[in-house]
C-alpha positions in Angstrom: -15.1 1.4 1.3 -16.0 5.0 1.9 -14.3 7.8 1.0 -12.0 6.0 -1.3 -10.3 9.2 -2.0 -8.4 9.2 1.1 -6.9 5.3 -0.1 -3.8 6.2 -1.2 -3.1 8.9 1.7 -3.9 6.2 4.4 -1.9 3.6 3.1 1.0 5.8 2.9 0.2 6.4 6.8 0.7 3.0 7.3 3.4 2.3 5.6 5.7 5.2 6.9 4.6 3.5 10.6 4.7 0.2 10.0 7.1 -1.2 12.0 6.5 -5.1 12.5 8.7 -6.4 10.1 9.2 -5.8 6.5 8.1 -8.5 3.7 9.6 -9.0 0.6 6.5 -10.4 -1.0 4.2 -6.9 -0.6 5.1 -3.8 -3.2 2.9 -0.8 -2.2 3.2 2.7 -3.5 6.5 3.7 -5.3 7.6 0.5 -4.8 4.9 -0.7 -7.4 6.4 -1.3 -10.9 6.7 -3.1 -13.7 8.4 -6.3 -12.0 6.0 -6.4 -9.4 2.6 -5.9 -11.7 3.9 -8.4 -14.7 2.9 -11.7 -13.4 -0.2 -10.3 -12.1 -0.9 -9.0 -15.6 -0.1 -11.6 -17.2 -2.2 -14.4 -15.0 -5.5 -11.8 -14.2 -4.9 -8.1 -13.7 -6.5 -6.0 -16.1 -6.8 -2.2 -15.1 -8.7 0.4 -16.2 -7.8 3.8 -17.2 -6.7 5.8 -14.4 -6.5 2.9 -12.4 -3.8 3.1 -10.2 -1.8 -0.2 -8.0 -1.5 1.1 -4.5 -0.9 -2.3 -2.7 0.7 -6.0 -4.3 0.8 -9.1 -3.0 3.4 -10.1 -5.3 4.7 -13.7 -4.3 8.5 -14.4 -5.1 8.9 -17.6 -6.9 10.4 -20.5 -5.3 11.6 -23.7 -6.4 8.2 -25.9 -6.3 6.7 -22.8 -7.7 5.5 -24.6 -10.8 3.3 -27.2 -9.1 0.9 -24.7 -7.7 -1.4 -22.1 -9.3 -0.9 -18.5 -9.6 -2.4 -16.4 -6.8 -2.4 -13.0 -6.6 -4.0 -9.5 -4.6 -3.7 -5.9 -5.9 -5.3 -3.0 -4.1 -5.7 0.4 -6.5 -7.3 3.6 -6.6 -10.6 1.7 -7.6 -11.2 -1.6 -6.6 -9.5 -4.9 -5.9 -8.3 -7.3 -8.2 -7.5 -11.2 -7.1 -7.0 -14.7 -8.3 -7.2 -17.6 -5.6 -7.2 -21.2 -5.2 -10.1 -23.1 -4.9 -10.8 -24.0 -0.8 -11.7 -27.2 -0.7 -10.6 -30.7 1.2 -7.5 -31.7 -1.1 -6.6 -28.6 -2.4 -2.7 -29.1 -0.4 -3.0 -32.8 -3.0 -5.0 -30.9 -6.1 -4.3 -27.1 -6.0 -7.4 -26.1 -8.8 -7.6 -22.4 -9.6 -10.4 -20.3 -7.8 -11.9 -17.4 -8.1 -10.4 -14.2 -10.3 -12.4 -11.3 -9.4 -12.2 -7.4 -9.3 -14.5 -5.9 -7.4 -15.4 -2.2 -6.6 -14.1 -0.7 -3.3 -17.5 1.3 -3.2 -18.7 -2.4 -2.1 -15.6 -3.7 0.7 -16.8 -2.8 4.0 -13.9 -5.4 5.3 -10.8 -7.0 4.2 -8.5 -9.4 5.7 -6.3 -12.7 5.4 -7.8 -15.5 7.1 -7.6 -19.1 8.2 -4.7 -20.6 7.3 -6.0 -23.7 4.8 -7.2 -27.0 6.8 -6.8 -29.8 3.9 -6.0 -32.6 3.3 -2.2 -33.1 4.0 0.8 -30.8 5.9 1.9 -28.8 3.2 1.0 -25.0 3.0 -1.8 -24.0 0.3 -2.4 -20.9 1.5 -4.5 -18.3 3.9 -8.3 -17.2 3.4 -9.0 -14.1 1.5 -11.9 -12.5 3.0 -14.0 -10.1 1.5 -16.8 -8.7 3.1 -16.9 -11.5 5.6 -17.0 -14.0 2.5 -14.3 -16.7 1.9 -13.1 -15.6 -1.4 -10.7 -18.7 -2.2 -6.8 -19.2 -0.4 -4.0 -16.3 -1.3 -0.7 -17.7 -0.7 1.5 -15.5 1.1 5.1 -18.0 0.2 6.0 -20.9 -1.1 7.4 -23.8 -0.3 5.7 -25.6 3.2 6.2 -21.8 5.1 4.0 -18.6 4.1 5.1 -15.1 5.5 4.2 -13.8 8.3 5.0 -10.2 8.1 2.9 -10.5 4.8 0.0 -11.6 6.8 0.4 -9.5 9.3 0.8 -6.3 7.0 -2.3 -7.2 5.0 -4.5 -7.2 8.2 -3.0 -4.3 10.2 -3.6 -2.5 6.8 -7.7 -3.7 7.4 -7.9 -2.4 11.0 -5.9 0.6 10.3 -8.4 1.5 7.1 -11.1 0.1 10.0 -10.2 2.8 12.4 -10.2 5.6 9.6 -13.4 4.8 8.8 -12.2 3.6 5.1 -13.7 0.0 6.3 -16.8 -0.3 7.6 -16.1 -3.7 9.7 -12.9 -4.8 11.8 -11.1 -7.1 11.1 -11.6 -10.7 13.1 -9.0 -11.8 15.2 -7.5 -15.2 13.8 -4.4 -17.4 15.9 -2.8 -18.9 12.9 0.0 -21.2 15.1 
């Protein structure tokens, strides 16, 4: 990303005019506390001094919530923090843990959810997480067999929006996810 100093102002921009639906699975600027960052903490997210959570992905629980893996997606002042699934054939029958990574934003030139998961079997795993143009692992965005759209949705218009500012470096790829 360049100019990461203008992060926080641009995803305030957004948010104020965002206007597509609202999901209750994303936390982004005051709405970041403790509820929202403790399961993150807990599973992957360890942040730095002066490391501040501008965006969540902070997935409500739901009642088959324990037979999947933790995934998770925090955007701060800094870098980006995420734990995935593993993308692979039967990962809807044998969810295994992915990656868990931070990375620098001085190296995202693009960001964005992608194809939903094509594996074995009907039942949701989760979306892409792309970084850089690089499959990263799946990010669920709900449990249970739906996943949110207005998460999805939010996430990428966020990427074209930082796109357009010049925060990203490449657009984000149109994907037809039904």
């Amino acid at each position: 990303m360049k100019n990461i100093n203008k992060l926080e102002e641009l995803i305030r921009e957004f948010d104020s005019n965002y206007s597509k639906g609202e999901s209750e699975n994303i936390c982004v600027l005051e709405s970041v506390n403790d509820n929202c960052l403790k399961s993150h903490v807990k599973k992957y997210l360890k942040l730095d001094d002066g490391e501040k959570p501008l965006f969540i992905l902070n997935i409500k629980k739901g009642l088959l919530s324990f037979s999947i893996p933790f995934t998770g997606f925090v955007i701060t002042n800094k870098s980006i923090h995420f734990v995935t699934l593993k993308n692979y054939f039967f990962s809807s029958l044998i969810p295994l843990k992915g990656n868990s990574m931070e990375m620098n934003l001085d190296y995202i030139d693009s960001l964005q959810i992608g194809e939903l998961d094509s594996s074995f079997g009907s039942a949701y795993v989760g979306h892409q997480l792309l970084v850089n143009g690089q499959d990263m692992g799946l990010v669920r965005l709900g449990f249970g067999v739906t996943y949110d759209e207005e998460a999805l949705y939010y996430i990428n218009g966020l990427s074209a929006y930082l796109n357009e500012n010049k925060l990203l470096t490449e657009a984000p790829k149109e994907f037809n996810w039904q």
